[in-house]
C-alpha positions as CSV (number, residue, x, y, z in Angstrom):
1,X,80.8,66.6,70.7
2,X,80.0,64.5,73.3
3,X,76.9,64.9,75.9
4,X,76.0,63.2,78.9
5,X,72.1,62.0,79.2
6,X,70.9,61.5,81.9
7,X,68.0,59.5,81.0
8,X,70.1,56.5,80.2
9,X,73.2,57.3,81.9
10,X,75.2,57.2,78.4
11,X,77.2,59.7,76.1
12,X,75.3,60.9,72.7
13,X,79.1,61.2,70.7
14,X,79.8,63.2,67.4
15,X,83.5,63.3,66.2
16,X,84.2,66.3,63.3
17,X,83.5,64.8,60.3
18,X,79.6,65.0,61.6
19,X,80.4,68.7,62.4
20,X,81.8,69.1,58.7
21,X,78.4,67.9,57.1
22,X,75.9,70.1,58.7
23,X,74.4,73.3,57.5
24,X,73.1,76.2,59.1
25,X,69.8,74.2,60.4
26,X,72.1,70.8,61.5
27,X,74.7,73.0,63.7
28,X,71.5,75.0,65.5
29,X,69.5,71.6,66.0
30,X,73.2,69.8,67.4
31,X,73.4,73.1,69.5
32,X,69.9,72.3,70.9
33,X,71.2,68.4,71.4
34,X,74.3,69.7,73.0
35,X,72.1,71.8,75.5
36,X,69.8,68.6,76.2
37,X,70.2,66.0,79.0
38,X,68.1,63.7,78.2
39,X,64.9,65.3,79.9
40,X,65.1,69.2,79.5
41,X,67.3,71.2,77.5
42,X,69.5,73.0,80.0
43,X,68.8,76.9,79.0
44,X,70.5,77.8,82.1
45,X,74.0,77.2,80.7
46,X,73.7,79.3,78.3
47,X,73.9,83.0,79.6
48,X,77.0,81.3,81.8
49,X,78.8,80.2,78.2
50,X,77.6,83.6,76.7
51,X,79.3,85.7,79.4
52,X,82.7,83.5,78.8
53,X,82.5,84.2,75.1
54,X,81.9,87.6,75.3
55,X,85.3,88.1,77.9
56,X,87.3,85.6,75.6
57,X,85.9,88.2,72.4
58,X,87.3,91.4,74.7
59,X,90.5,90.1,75.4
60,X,91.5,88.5,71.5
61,X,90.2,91.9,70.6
62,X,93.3,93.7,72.7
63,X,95.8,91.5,70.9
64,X,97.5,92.7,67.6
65,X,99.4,89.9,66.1
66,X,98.3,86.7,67.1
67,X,96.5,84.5,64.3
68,X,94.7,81.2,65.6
69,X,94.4,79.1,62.0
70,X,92.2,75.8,62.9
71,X,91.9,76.3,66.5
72,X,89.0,75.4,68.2
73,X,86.9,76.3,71.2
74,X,86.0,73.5,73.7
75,X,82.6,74.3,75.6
76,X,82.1,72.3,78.9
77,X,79.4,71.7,81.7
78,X,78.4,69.7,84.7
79,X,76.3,66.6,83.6
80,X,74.7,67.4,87.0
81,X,71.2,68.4,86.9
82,X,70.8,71.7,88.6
83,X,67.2,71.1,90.0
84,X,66.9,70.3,93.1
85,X,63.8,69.1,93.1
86,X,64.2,66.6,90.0
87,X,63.8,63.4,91.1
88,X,66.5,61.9,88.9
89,X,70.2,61.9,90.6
90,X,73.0,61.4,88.2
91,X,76.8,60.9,88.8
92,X,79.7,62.8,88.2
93,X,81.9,62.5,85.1
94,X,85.1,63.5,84.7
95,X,85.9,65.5,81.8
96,X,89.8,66.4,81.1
97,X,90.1,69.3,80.6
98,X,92.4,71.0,78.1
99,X,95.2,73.1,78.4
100,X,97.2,76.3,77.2
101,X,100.9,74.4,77.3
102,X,100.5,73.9,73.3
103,X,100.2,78.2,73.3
104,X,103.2,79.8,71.2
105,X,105.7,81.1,73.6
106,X,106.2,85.2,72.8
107,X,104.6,88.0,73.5
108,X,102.6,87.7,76.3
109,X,98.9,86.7,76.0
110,X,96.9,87.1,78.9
111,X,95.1,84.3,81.0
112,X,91.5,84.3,79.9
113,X,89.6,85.9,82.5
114,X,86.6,84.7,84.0
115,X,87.0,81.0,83.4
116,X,85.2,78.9,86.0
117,X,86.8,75.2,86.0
118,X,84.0,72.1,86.5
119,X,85.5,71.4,89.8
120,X,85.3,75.0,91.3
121,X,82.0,75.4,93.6
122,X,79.6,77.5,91.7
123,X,75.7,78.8,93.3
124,X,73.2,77.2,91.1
125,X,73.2,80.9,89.3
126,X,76.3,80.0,88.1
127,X,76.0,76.5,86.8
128,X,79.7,74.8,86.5
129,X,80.7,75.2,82.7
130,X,84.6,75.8,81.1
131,X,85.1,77.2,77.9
132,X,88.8,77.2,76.8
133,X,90.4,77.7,73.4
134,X,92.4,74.6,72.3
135,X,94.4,73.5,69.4
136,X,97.1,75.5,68.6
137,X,98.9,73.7,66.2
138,X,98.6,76.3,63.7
139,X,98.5,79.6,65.8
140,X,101.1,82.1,65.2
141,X,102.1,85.6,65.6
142,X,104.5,88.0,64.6
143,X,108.2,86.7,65.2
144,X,107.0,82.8,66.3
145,X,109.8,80.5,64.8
146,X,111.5,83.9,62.5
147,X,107.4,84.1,61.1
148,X,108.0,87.4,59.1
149,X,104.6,87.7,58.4
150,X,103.2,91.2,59.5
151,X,99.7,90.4,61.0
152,X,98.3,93.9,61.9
153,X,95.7,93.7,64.4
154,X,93.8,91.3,66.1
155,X,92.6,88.1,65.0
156,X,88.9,89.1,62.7
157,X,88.5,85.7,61.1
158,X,88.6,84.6,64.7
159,X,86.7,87.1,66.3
160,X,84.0,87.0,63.3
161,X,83.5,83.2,64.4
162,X,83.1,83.9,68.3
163,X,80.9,86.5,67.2
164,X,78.5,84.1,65.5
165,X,78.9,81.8,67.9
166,X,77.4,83.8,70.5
167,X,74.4,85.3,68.8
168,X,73.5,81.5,67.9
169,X,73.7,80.6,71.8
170,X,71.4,84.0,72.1
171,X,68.7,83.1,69.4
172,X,68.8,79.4,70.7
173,X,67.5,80.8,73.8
174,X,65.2,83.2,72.1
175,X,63.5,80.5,70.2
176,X,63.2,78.4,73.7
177,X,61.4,81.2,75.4
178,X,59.2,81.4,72.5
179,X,58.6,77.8,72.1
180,X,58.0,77.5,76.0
181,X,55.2,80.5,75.7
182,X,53.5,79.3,72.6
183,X,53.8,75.8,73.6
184,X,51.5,75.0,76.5
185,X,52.2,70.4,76.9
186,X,53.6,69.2,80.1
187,X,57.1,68.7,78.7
188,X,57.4,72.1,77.2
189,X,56.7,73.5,80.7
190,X,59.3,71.2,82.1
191,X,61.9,73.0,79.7
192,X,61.2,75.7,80.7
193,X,61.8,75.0,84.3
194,X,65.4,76.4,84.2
195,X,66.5,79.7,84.5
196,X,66.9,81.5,81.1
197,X,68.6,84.9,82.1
């Protein structure tokens, strides 16, 4: 993981082997950290990242024989604050971005829909975030280099991971609403400046 902050103009950096350690508390509280830029956590990415997860979930539902064993998913966003009236400007980064070239060459997998790249113009509705699946070392499917193995249907282990991945994005912003209503100091109103939708 790897987030921008504003505040100080630096990169907060976590490589797996964090990732590994954490429990069910540590990956919502990194979730939170991943959402925060230093000055408010950015709720407004979230229904954005949501609405990619849910169209990557529909289409790997379609497919029948792919398995993707230690792939990962690779969430991005703009490091540019979104408010135009914060006071704080902060410069571009440039975040490469990943690609399907490593993706086993067979039966035809369709181009995830929906996918918004960082450098596409997007309203302030639609803040600029990427969410791409990556590492496909592993990945196979039916017939990839003579695999004989019959997978029958789509991926579930996968699709059981997205699905969990999404309803913590939805609780995160939940307990944020929450936290902004109950809370009533200056810097939980500020958090709650952007747009949860």
């Amino acid at each position: 993981m790897q987030v921008y902050r504003v505040n100080t103009g630096k990169y907060i950096c976590h490589n797996k082997y964090y990732g590994r350690r954490l429990d069910v508390d540590g990956v919502r509280d990194t979730l939170r950290q991943f959402l925060f830029d230093g000055y408010r956590h950015r709720w407004e990415l979230v229904a954005p990242i949501v609405e990619r997860l849910r169209k990557l979930l529909a289409m790997l539902s379609k497919q029948s024989t792919f398995r993707f064993y230690s792939s990962s998913l690779l969430i991005m966003y703009s490091a540019i604050c979104s408010r135009k009236s914060s006071a704080v400007s902060s410069g571009t980064t440039a975040v490469p971005s990943a690609t399907n070239d490593n993706l086993p060459a067979g039966p035809a997998l369709p181009a995830f829909v929906g996918r918004a790249s960082l450098h596409e113009p997007t309203s302030s509705l639609h803040p600029p975030i990427d969410v791409r699946m990556i590492d496909f070392a592993h990945a196979t499917h039916y017939g990839f280099l003579q695999d004989k193995t019959a997978h029958v249907g789509p991926d579930h282990g996968y699709l059981f991971g997205l699905k969990n991945l999404i309803q913590l994005f939805e609780s995160e912003v939940h307990s944020a609403e929450t936290s902004c209503k109950d809370n009533v100091t200056p810097m939980a109103t500020d958090d709650c400046s952007g747009a949860v939708v």
